[in-house]
Each structure stands twice: as structure tokens, then as C-alpha cells.
C-alpha positions in Angstrom: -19.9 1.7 5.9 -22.8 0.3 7.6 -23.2 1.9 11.3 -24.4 -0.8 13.1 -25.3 -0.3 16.8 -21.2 -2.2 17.9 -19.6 -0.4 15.0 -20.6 3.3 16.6 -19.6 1.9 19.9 -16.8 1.3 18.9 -16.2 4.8 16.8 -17.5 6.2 20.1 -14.7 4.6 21.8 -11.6 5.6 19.3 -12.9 9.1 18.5 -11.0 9.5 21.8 -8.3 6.8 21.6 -4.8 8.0 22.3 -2.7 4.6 22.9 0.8 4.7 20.8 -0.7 3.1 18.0 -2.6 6.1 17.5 -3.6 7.5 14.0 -1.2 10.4 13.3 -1.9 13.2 10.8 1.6 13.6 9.1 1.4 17.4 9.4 1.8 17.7 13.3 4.6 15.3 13.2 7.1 18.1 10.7 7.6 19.7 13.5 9.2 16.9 15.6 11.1 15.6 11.6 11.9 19.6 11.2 16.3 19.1 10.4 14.5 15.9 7.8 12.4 19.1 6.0 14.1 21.0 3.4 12.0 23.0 1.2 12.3 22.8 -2.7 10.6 24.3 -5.6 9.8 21.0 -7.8 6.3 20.4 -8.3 4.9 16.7 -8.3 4.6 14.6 -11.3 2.2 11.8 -12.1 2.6 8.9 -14.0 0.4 9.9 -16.6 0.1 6.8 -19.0 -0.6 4.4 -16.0 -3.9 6.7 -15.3 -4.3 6.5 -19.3 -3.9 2.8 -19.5 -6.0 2.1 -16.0 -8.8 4.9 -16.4 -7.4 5.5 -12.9 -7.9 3.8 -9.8 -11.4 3.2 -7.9 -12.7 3.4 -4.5 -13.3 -0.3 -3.1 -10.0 -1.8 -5.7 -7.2 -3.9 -3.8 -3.7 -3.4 -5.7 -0.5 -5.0 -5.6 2.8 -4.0 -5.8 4.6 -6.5 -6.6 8.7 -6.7 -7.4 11.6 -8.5 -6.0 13.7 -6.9 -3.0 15.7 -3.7 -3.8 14.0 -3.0 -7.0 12.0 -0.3 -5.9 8.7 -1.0 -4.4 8.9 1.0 -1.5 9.9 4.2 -3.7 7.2 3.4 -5.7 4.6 3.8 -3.3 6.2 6.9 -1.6 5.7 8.2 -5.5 2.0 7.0 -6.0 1.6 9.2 -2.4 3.3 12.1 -4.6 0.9 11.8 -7.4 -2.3 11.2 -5.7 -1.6 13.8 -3.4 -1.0 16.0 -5.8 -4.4 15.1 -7.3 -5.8 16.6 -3.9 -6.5 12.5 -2.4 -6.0 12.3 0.8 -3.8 9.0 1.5 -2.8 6.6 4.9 0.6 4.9 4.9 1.7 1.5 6.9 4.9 0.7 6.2 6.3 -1.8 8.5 9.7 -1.8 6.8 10.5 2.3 7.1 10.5 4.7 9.9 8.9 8.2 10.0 12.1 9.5 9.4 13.1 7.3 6.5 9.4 7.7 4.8 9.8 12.3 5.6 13.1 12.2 4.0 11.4 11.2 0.5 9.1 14.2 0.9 12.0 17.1 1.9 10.5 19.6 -0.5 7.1 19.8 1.8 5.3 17.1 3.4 2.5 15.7 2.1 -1.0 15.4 3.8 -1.7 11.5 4.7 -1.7 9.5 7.8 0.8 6.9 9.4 0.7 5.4 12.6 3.4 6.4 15.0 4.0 2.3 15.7 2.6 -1.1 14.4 1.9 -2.9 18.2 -0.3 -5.6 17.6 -0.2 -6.3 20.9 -1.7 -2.5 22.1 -4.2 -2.6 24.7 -7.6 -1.6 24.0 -10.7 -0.7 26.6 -12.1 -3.6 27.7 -15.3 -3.5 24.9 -12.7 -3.2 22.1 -10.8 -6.0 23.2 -13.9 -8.3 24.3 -14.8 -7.4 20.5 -11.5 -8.9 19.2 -11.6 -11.8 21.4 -15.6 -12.5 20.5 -15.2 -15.3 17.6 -19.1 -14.5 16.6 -18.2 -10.8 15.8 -16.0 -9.5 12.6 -13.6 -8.5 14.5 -12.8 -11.8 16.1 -13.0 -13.4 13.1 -10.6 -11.6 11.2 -7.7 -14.3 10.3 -4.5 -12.6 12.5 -3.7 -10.4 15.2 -2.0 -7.9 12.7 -5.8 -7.9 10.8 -7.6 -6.9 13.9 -4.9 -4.1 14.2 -5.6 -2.5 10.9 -9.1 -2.7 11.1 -9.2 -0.8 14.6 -6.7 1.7 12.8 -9.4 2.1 9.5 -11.9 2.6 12.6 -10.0 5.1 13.9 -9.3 6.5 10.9 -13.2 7.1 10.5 -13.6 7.9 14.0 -11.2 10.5 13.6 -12.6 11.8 11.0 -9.3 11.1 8.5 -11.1 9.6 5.4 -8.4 8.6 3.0 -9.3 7.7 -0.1 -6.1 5.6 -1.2 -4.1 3.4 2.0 -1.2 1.7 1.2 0.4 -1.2 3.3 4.4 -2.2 2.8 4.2 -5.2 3.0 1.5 -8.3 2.3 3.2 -10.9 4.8 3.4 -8.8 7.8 -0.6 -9.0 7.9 -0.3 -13.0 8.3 -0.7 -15.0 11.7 1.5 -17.6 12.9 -1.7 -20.4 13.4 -1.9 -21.7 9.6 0.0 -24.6 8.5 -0.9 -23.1 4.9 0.7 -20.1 3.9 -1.2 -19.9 0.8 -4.4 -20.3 2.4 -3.2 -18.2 4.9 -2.4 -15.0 2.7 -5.9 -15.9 0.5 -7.8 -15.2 4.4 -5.5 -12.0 4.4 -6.3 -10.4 0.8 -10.3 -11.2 1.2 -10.5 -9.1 4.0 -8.6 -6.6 2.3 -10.3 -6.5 -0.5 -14.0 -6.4 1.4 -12.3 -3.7 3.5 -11.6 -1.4 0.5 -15.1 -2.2 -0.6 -16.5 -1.3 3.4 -14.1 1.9 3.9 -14.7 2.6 0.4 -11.5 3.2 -0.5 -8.2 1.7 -2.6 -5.9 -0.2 -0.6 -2.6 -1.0 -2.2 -0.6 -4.0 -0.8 3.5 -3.8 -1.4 4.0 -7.8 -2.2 7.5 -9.6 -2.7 8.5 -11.9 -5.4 10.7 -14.3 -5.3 14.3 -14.6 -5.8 14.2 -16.4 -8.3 12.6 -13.8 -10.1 15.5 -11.8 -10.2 17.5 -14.3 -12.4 14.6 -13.3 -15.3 14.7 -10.2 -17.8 10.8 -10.1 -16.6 9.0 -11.3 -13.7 5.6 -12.7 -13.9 2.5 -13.4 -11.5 3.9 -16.7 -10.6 6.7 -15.0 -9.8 5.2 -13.6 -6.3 5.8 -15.2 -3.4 2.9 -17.5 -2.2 0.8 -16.4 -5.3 -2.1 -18.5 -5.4 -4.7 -16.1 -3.3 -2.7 -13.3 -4.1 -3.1 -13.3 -7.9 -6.9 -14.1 -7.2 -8.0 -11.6 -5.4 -6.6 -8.6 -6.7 -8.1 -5.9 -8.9 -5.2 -4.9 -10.1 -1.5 -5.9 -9.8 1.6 -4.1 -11.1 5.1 -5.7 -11.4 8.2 -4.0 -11.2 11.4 -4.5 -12.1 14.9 -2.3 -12.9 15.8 -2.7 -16.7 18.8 -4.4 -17.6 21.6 -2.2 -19.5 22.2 -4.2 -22.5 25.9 -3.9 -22.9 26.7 -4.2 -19.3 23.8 -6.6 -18.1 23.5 -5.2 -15.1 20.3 -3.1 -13.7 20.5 -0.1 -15.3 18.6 3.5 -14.5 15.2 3.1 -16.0 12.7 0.7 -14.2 9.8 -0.9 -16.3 6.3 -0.7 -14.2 4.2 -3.9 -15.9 0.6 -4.2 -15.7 0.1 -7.6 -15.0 -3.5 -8.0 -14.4 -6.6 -5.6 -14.3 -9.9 -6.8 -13.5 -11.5 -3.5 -15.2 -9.8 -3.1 -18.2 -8.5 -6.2 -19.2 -6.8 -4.8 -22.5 -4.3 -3.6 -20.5 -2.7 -6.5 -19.4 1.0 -6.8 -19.9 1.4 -2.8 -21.1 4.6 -1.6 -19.4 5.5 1.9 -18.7 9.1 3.0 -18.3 10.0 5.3 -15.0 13.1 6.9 -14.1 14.4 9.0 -10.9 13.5 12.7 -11.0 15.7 15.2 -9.2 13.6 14.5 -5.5 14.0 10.5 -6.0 10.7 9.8 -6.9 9.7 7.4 -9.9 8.1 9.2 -12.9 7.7 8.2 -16.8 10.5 8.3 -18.7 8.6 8.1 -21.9 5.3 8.3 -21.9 5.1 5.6 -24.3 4.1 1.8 -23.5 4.7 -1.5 -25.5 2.9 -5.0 -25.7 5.4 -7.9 -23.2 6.0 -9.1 -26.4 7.8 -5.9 -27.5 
């Protein structure tokens, strides 16, 4: 991004930042998680037809993931860690819903490399430039449309500073990013997505955003883009958004084992709206392709 004289201040400054919000490479905390680490032989899988169907993901792309509670979001992007990973990305994690603990449990075979900060405190005390920064309405910072906002920027900073460079972060979930001073939650969350979105265009990177639908979604056989909560903004913005969803069993019409991973919109390829992709639960509890094979929503 552009190194303006305040933005290497400010690198200057959190090169050598150690509050509790602090960026954490994931490898020095396996020692402190060592009775969560159990080593397995399994080697990571993709999900091959999404990269087909996508022509991959791109540096500077805001994704959703969207899907109604309990139906897998979360796992899915613990297994898009898995895959890029194993691609040889290096990847940041906030998840706001999970601890350290919960999030190494998924990844008992052998950690992988990516970033997570040891806590989400908004309220963390900078040195007095940083903060002047965040309180200065005339500088980006200040302008930035919630407290939580200001707090990931500093953390993409420090990232940088840091020198941890992810290519992919992802963020579970879209709502905690909101402030409390908008009578418009819609309007609220559009502020929220354009800043992620010129973010992953300034950090040059892919930020994916974990977004819930509604409940009423769950009374469908297929959710759509309405379907997520406050959409307006949120279907706007986007690059990309993928739906997911647990596939009913058709004699029992309950949710069966196989989840169905919908592309609902794609900015690039716009031919691959509304493919779907079916994944299943491999022996470690991550998502992968059942089939290999996708079908028009008609289908």
C-alpha cells in the first residue's frame, strides 16, 4: 500500500507493538495448545471444482460466507485455511465466535501457518500518535465507520509492520465489525463492507467475511442472497458470495451428511452463478467434495 509519511509512523510504531491484541504467529502458540496437538498422517484436500468453477481467488476480492447458524460456516473457513494453506498461502484468522483452543482442535494433525490475534479488545490502548490518529476525523483512520474497523485496520498494520503478509484473512463474523451510532443497519453494514473491500484492494489481499442468514432461511430447501441478514450492502459489494447449506435427506427430511456449497454471485466469472458443489466430512472434520461434480440451481 501506499507509504505515506503517517502510514510509516505508524508501522514504525507497531513494528514494536506488544499490547494483548497483538498479532500472534500461530506457530509459537503450539506450544502453550500442546495436549490440543495430536499428530496424524492425512494430507490436506482442496475443493477442487470451486477453484475450477472460480479460476481461483484474487488478491484485492471480498468474499462472503454466507449460511444460516449451525450449518457449517465456521468449519468451512477452518477448511478454506486447510486448502490454501496447503497451496503454500499464508492466511490470518479473526474469529470472534471461537477460541484458540476451539479453532487448534480443527488442525490436531499439525498446525497450520497463519495468524490470529490472542484477543479482539477494541477498546486496547494505543501510544498516544496511534490513538490521536483514530480520534483525528480528517485522517482514515478516524473515519473508518466503528471502533471494531479501526481495530482491524491497526491489526492489517501490524500485520505489515510485522512483517506477516497474508495473502487470504478471514473474519467470523460480518456484524461484529458494526458500531452502535447508526440508526440504519443496512447503511451501517454497506460503510462496513466498503472498507473491506478497499482494504483487500490496499493490503492486497482476499478478505473473506463469515455472514449469517436469516432464520427464516432455514425453513427453505435453498437459501438465496435475500436470504442474508441485512443484505442490501452486503450483496453489493461483494466479489464473490457462497451460500451454504446442509442437504436435506429425502426420506427422512431432516439435514443429512452432505452440505451443498452454492455460488451465488461472482463478479469475475459470472457463468458461475448458482453452480453448487457437494462437500462432506473427511476423517479430520474438514469439508471437502464429495463429488466433484456441479449442477445448474435448477437441477
Amino acid at each position: 500500500m501506499n507509504n505515506s509519511p503517517w502510514i510509516v509512523k505508524l508501522l514504525e510504531e507497531l513494528r514494536g507493538y506488544e499490547g494483548k491484541d497483538r498479532m500472534q504467529d500461530f506457530r509459537t502458540l503450539t506450544a502453550e495448545l500442546k495436549d490440543h496437538i495430536r499428530p496424524i498422517a492425512h494430507k490436506t484436500l482442496t475443493i477442487p471444482t470451486l477453484d475450477l468453477l472460480s479460476g481461483g481467488f484474487q488478491e484485492g476480492e471480498l468474499v462472503i460466507l454466507g449460511g444460516a447458524s449451525n450449518e457449517g460456516k465456521t468449519l468451512l473457513m477452518l477448511s478454506l485455511i486447510d486448502a490454501l494453506q496447503e497451496q503454500g498461502m499464508i492466511t490470518a484468522c479473526f474469529s470472534f465466535e471461537q477460541t484458540i483452543e476451539q479453532i487448534a482442535e480443527k488442525f490436531n494433525y499439525a498446525p497450520p501457518i497463519f495468524w490470529i490475534p490472542r484477543i479482539a479488545d477494541y477498546e486496547t490502548k494505543y501510544d498516544r500518535e496511534i490513538e490521536e490518529l483514530k480520534h483525528n476525523r480528517n485522517t482514515y483512520i478516524g473515519k473508518l465507520p466503528s471502533l471494531q474497523m479501526q481495530w482491524l485496520f491497526l491489526k492489517f498494520l501490524e500485520m505489515q509492520a510485522k512483517s506477516m503478509k497474508p495473502q487470504a484473512v478471514f473474519i467470523d463474523y460480518l456484524h461484529v465489525l458494526m458500531g452502535k451510532g447508526y440508526d440504519n443497519k443496512v447503511w451501517a453494514l454497506g460503510d462496513v463492507m466498503i472498507e473491506l473491500k478497499q482494504m483487500a484492494l490496499q493490503f492486497r489481499m482476499v478478505i473473506f467475511v463469515i455472514c449469517h442468514t436469516t432464520k427464516e432461511s432455514m425453513n427453505r430447501e435453498e437459501p438465496s442472497l435475500a436470504d442474508l441478514r441485512d443484505s442490501g450492502w452486503i450483496v453489493n459489494v461483494p466479489d464473490i458470495i457462497l451460500l451454504l447449506w446442509r442437504k436435506l435427506d429425502k426420506s427422512t427430511k431432516e439435514p443429512g451428511p452432505l452440505s451443498i456449497l452454492k455460488i451465488a454471485k461472482h463478479r469475475r466469472k459470472g457463468n458461475a452463478k448458482n453452480k453448487k458443489i457437494e462437500l462432506m466430512m473427511n476423517e479430520r472434520g474438514m469439508l471437502i467434495e464429495h463429488s466433484g461434480e456441479w449442477s445448474n440451481a435448477a437441477d
